[in-house]
N, C-alpha and C positions, 0 to 999 in steps of 0.2 A: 348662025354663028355669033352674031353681036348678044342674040341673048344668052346664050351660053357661058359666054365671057362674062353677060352681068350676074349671071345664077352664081359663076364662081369667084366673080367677085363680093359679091354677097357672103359667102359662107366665108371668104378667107377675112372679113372683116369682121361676122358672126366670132370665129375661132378666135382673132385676133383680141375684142372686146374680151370674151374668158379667161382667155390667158393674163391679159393685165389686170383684169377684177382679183385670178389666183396671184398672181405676182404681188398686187398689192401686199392683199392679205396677208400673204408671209413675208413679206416686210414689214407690216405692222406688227406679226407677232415679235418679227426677230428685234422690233425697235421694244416693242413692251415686255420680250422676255429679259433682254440689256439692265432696262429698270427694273426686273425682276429679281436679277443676281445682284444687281447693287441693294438693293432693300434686304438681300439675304444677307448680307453682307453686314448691311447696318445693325440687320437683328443678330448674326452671330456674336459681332462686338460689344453689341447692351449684354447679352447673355454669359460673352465671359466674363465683361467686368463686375456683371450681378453676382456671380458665381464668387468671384475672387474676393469683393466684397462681406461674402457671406462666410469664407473661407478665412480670414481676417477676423471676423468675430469669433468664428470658433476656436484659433489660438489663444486670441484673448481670455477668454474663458474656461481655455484648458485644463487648469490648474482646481478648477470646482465642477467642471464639468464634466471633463474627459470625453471632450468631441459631441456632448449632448447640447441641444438647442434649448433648455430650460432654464437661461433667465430671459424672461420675457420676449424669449424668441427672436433675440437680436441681431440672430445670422439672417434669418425669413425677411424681418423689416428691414437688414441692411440691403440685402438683395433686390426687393422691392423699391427702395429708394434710390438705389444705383441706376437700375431698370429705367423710373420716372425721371432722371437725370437726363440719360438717354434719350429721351422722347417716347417711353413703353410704358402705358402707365395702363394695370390690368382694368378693363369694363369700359376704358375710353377707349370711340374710335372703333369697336371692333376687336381690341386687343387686348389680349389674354396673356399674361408673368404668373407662369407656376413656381413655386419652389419646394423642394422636398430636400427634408435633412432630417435623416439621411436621405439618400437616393429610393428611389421605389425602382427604378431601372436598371439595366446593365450592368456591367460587371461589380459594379460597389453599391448595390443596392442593399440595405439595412446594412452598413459597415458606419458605425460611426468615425466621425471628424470628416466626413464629406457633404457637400452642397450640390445637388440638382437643379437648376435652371431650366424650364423651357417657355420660349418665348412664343407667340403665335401674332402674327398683325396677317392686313390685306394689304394688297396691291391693287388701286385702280385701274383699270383700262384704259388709256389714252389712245392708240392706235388699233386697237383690235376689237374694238366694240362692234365692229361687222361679224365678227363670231360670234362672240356674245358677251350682253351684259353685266354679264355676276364678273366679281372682286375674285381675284388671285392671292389666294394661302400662302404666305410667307411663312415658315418655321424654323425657328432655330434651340439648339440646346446645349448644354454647356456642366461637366459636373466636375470641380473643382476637389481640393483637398486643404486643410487647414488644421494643424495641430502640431502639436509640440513631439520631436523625433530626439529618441535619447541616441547618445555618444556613447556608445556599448565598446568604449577601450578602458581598463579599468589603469593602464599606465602608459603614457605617450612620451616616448623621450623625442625633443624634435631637432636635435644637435646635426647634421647631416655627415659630417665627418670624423667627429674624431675617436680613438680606442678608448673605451667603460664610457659611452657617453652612459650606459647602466653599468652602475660597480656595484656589486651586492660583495660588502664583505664582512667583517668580523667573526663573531660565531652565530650569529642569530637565524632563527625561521622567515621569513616572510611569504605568507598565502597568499597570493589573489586568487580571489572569486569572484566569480559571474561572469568575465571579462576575459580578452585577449591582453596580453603584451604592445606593442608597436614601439619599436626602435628604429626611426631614420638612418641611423649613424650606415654610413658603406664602407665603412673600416670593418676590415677581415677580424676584430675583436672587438667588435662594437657593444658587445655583453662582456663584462670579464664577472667572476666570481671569485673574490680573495680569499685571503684565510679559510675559516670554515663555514662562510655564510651561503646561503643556500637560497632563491628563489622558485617558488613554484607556482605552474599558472597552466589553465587546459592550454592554450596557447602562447608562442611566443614568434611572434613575428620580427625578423629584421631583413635590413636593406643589405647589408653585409654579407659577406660568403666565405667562409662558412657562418662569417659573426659571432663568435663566442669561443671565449675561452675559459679556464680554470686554472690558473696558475698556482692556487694557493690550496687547492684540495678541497675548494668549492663544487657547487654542482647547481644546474639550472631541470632539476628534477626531471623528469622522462624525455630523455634528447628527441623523443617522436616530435615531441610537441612545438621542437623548433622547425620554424620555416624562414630558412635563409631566401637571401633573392628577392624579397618581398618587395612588391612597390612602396617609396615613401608615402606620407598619408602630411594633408596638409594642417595647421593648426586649426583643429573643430572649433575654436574657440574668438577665433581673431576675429569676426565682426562681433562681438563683445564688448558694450562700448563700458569706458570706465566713470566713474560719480564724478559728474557737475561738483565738484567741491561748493560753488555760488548759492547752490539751489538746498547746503546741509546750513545746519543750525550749528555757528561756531558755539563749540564746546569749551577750548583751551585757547588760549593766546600765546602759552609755551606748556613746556615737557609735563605732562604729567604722569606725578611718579606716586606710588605705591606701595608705601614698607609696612603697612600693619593696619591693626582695628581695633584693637583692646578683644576681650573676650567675649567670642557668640557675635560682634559686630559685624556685616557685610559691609564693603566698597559697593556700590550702586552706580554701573556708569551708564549715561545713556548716547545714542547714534547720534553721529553727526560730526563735526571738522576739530580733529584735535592736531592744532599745531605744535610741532618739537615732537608729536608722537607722545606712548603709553609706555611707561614701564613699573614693572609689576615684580616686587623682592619678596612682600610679606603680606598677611593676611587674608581674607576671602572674598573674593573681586566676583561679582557678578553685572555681567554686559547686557542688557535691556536690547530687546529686539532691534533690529537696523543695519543701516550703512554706517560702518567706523571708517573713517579716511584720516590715512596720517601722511600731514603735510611734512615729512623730512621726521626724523628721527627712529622710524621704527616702531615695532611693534614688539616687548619683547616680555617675559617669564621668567622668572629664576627666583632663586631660593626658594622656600618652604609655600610660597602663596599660593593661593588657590583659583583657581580660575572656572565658570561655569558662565555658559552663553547658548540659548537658542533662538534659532531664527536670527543669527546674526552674518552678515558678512566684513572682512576685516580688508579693506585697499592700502597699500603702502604706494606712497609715491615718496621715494626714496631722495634726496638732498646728497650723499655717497651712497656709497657702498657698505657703510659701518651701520647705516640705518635698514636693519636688517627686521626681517620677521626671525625669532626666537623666542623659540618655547622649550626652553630646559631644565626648569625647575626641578623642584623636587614633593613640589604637590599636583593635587589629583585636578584633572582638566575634561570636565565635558563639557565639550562645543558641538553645535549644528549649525547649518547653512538656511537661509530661509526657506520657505515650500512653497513660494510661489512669485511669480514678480519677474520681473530683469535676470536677477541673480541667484534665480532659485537654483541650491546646489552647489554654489559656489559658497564656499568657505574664505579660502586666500584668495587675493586678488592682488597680485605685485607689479607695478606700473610695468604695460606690456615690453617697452626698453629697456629696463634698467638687469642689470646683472649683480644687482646685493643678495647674495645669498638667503635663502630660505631654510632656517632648520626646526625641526619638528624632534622634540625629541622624550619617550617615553624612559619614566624611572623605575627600577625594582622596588614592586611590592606597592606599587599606588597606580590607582584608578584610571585610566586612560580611555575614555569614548568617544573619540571623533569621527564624525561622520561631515561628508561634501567632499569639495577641490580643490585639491591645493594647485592653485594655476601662478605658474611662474615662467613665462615664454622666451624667456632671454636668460635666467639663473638657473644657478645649481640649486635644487632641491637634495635637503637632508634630512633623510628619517632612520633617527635608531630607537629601535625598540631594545627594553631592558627588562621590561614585565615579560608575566604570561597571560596570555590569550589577550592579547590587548586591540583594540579598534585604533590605528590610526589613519584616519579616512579614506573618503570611497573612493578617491580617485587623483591619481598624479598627470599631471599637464607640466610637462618645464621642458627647459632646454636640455638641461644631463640634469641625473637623480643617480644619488650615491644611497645607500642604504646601509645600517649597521646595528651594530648592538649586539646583545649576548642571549636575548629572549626571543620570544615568538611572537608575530604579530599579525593582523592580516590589512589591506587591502580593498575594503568590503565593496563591491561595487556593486551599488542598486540604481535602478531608474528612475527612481523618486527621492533621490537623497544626491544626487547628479545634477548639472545642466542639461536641456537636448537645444535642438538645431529648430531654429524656425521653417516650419516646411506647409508655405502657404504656394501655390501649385495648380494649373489647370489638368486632370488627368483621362479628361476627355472633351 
C-alpha cells in the first residue's frame, strides 16, 4: 500500500512538473507576444507618418509633377527619413523601409499621387526562448494619398438666407461650363432671374425649395437641371490663407494712379504692397507676374485703359467699402491667375471679412479674357457682360453674385485655371 501511494505520488508530481514547464511557456509567449503588438504598433506608426511624409511631398510638387516622384525622388527620401526619425532605418538592425510611389499593391497600385510604406523590423525573444531562438517579424504598411483636389463648382453663392442671393438679370447669356451651380441661400427664391437674363449650367444646385424664380421673363435654362433641397456646401476656400503683406516688397507709399503713356508706351507694374491701392483711367497697364496686395483703396479700371496680367493674383484688403475691386472700363483686359503656388487659380482675393463690393465688368465690342477666381466670401460679386463670346473667369466664390449685361458670356471652369483642396490623407 505505502508503495503505491509513493508510485502515485511520483506521477502526480511527474504530471505536475509538465504542466508548469507548459504553463510557463505560454506565459512567456503571452508576455513576448504583448511586446509583440506593441512593436507592431510602433512600426504601424513610422509607417503612416513615412507615408504621410511622402504624401506631403507630392502635393508639393503637384503643380510639375502631377502626383509623379521625379524630382529627385523627394517623396521616397521623405519617407525614408521619417522612417529613420522613427527609429526604422532600412539594413540597420535587421530592418527593412520599402517605399513604392506609386503603390505596387492593393487597390491604388500604379495610380499616381499615392505613397506605399512597408516596414519590416524583428522582435527579440525575451521570454520564449524555451521555444525557440529566432527573432519575431514584425510588419507594418501604410499607403497614403497626396495631391492637389480641384473644387469642381464653377459658381458658389455662400449667403445662407436671403432671396437672389443669385440674381441673373438684364438681357444677357451667361454659360457655365464644366461645372455645377451651388446656391446656399434656403429662401424659396434663392435663384431669381430678372428682366430677360438667362443662366445656364448642366447643373444647379440650391438649399431652397423650390429656389428659384423668374419674375421678369428670365429663365435658369432646363428646369431638370435644378435640384432644390440640396445640402449647403461649405466655403472650399476658407483655409486659404491671405498675403503676409511684411513678407511683399513695398511698391507705393500711397494711391497709385494711371491716366496714360503717350503713344505705343506700356505702364509696367510689378507684385508686391501697394498702399492707397491701383487705379487705372488711361493707357496700357501691364502687371508682371505675382502677389498684388492693396493696402485700403482698391483696385479699380475705368476709362479707355488697358489692362493685361499673367500669372498674377490681385488681394484687396479694403479700409471701406468704397475700396472696391472694379473693372469697368472701356478697354480690352487679359488676366490670369498664377499656375502654381498657394494661389494657383485664384485671380480675386478680397479680405475674407469685408463686404466692398466686387464688380467685374465686360464692354461692347472689346477684348475680355479672364480666366481664375473671383473669390469674395463676405461680398456681392458683380459680373455684366456686354460683348460677345466673352471669358469672364473660371469661377465665382462670394457671398451673393448679381449678373448682367446685354451680351453673352461664359463661366469657363477648368481644373487648371481654378484652386483645388489640399488632400494629403492616409488611404490605407
Amino acid at each position: 500500500m505505502t508503495l503505491h501511494r509513493r508510485e502515485r505520488a511520483g506521477n502526480v508530481s511527474v504530471v505536475f512538473a509538465l504542466c508548469l514547464v507548459m504553463i510557463t511557456g505560454f506565459v512567456a509567449l503571452s508576455l513576448d507576444g504583448g511586446l509583440v503588438l506593441d512593436s507592431r504598433r510602433q512600426a504601424q506608426s513610422a509607417a503612416d507618418a513615412a507615408a504621410l511624409a511622402a504624401a506631403d511631398e507630392l502635393y508639393k510638387t503637384w503643380w510639375s509633377n502631377k502626383g509623379k516622384d521625379t524630382t529627385g525622388h523627394s517623396a521616397v527620401n521623405a519617407a525614408k527619413a521619417t522612417a529613420t526619425a522613427c527609429g526604422y532605418t532600412n539594413g540597420v538592425n535587421g530592418c527593412t523601409v520599402e517605399v513604392y510611389v506609386p503603390p505596387v499593391t492593393g487597390p491604388f497600385a500604379g495610380v499616381d499621387g499615392h505613397a506605399e510604406v512597408i516596414i519590416t523590423a524583428t522582435q527579440n525573444r525575451d521570454f520564449s526562448k524555451i521555444w525557440s531562438s529566432d527573432s519575431i517579424k514584425v510588419g507594418a504598411r501604410a499607403v497614403s494619398r497626396g495631391r492637389r483636389s480641384a473644387i469642381k463648382w464653377a459658381i458658389m453663392c455662400l449667403d445662407p438666407t436671403s432671396k437672389g442671393a443669385l440674381n441673373a438679370g438684364g438681357n444677357g447669356s451667361v454659360l457655365v461650363q464644366n461645372a455645377p451651380v451651388q446656391v446656399n441661400s434656403a429662401n424659396s427664391e434663392a435663384m431669381v432671374a430678372n428682366g430677360n437674363g438667362s443662366l445656364t449650367a448642366t447643373e444647379l444646385d440650391v438649399v431652397g425649395s423650390p429656389g428659384w424664380s423668374a419674375p421678369g421673363g428670365g429663365n435658369f435654362g432646363d428646369l431638370s437641371t435644378i435640384h432644390s433641397g440640396s445640402p449647403p456646401l461649405p466655403d472650399p476656400l476658407a483655409g486659404l490663407p491671405a498675403p503676409d503683406p511684411s513678407t511683399l516688397t513695398l511698391q507705393a507709399s500711397k494711391k497709385t494712379q494711371i491716366s496714360g503713356g503717350g503713344s505705343g508706351k506700356k505702364n509696367t507694374l510689378n507684385p508686391g504692397l501697394y498702399i492707397g491701392g491701383i487705379s487705372i483711367t488711361g493707357g496700357d497697364v501691364v502687371l508682371n507676374p505675382g502677389i498684388y496686395y492693396m493696402q485700403g483703396g482698391g483696385f479699380s479700371l475705368g476709362g479707355q485703359g488697358t489692362l493685361t496680367g499673367n500669372g498674377v493674383m490681385i488681394y484687396n484688403a479694403p479700409s471701406s467699402n468704397s475700396d472696391k475691386i472694379d473693372l469697368s472700363g472701356q478697354g480690352a483686359v487679359t488676366l490670369s491667375a498664377p499656375t502654381s503656388g498657394t494661389y494657383q487659380g485664384v485671380l480675386f482675393f478680397e479680405e475674407r471679412t469685408s463686404s466692398a463690393p466686387v464688380n467685374i465688368s465686360g464692354s461692347s465690342g472689346v477684348a475680355m479674357n479672364i480666366t481664375g477666381t473671383f473669390y469674395a466670401a463676405s461680398a456681392t460679386l458683380n459680373v455684366t457682360g456686354n460683348g460677345l463670346q466673352q471669358t469672364l473667369g473660371s469661377q465665382y466664390i462670394s457671398y451673393d453674385l448679381v449678373l448682367g449685361g446685354n451680351g453673352t458670356y461664359y463661366c469657363d471652369w477648368n481644373p487648371d485655371k481654378t484652386p483645388g483642396k489640399r488632400e494629403i490623407l492616409l488611404v490605407e
